[in-house]
N, C-alpha and C positions, 0 to 999 in steps of 0.2 A: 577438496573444496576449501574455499578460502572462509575465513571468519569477515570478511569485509567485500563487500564488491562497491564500485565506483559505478557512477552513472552508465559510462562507457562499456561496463560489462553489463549494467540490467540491459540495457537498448541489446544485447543477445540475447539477453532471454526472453524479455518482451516485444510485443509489437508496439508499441504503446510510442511517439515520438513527439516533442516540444510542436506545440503549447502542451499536450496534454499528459505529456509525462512528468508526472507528479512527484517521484521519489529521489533523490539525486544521490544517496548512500544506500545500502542494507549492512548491517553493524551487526558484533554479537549474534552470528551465526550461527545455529545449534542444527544442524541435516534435519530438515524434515520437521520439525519438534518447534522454533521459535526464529525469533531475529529484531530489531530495532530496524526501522528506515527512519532517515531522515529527510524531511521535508523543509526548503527554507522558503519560507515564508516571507514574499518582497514588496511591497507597495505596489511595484508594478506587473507583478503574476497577472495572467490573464483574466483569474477568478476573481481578484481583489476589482477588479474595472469594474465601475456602476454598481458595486454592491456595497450601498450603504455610503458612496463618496464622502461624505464630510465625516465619515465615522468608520472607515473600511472594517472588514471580519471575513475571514475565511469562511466562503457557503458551504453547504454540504456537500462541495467536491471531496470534503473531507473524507467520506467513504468509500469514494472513487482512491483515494492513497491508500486506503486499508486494505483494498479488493488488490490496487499493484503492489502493494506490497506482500501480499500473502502470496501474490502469482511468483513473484523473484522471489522468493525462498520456498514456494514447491517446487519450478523448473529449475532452482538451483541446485536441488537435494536428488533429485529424478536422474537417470541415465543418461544423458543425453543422445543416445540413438534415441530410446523410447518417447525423447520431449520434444526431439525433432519432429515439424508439422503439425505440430499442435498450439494451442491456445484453452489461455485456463478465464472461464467465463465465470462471474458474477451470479448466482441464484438467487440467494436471500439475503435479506438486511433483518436480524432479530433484534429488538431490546437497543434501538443506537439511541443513546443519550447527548446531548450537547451541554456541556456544564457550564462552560466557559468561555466567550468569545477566543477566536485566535486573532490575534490583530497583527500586522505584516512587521513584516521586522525583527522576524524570532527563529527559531529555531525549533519546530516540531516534530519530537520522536515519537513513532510510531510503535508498541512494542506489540508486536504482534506473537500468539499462538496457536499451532494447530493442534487443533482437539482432537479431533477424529477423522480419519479417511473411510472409506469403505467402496470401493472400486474407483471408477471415476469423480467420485463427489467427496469432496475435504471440507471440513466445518475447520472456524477459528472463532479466534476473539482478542479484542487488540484496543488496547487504551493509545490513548494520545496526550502526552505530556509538554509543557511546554514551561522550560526552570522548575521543573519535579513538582508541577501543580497539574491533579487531572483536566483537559479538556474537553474530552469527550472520552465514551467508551459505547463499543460492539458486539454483537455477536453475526456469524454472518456463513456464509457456503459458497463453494465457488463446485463448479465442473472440467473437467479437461474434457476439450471436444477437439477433433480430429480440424486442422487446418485447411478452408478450403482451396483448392488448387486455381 
């Protein structure tokens, strides 16, 4: 596996596609264990529309990037027979803090970790930085569930 994947390769791992693919990097790839995504943050992002117009700020789609970005670096790390037809679903949001507005025009790293697995269900926890100033931070679980046909 690569320490980097590009857009181009998360859209194979995910189903996830524009508007609402959120991550355009995965960086600093550790199998299994960690990774940065990045997110660029543009005026005109979907999310930024009507939210807050004279004052834009990244809404809580932000946890929507933390949940894809945790999915591309488990179905990155995973077999791919075994991650083939599958999908890794969202469970819980713990403890998500927002510190900082994101305001468009930046460049937001994701640095995500996973804590623990335990069959189908993986726990993480993943800040969001933006010029090495916290934005926000997570705790959270996702599930792999079988693809339906």
């Amino acid at each position: 596996m690569s320490e980097k994947l590009d857009k181009n390769q998360i859209k194979e791992l995910l189903p996830h596609r524009e508007p609402m693919l959120l991550i355009d990097e995965l960086i600093n790839i550790k199998k299994l264990k960690s990774a940065t995504a990045i997110v660029n943050v543009r005026k005109d992002s979907f999310f930024v529309q009507g939210h807050f117009p004279d004052e834009p700020v990244m809404p809580g789609v932000l946890i929507e990037a933390f949940g894809q970005a945790a999915a591309a670096l488990t179905a990155a790390g995973i077999d791919k027979e075994t991650y083939e037809n599958k999908l890794v679903f969202l469970m819980t949001i713990d403890k998500a803090r927002f510190r900082n507005p994101v305001i468009p025009n930046c460049k937001l790293e994701l640095n995500i970790e996973a804590i623990r697995s335990h069959g189908r269900v993986w726990k993480y926890k993943g800040e969001a930085i933006v010029d090495g100033k916290k934005m926000a931070d997570a705790f959270w679980a996702a599930t792999i569930v079988d693809r339906k046909k």
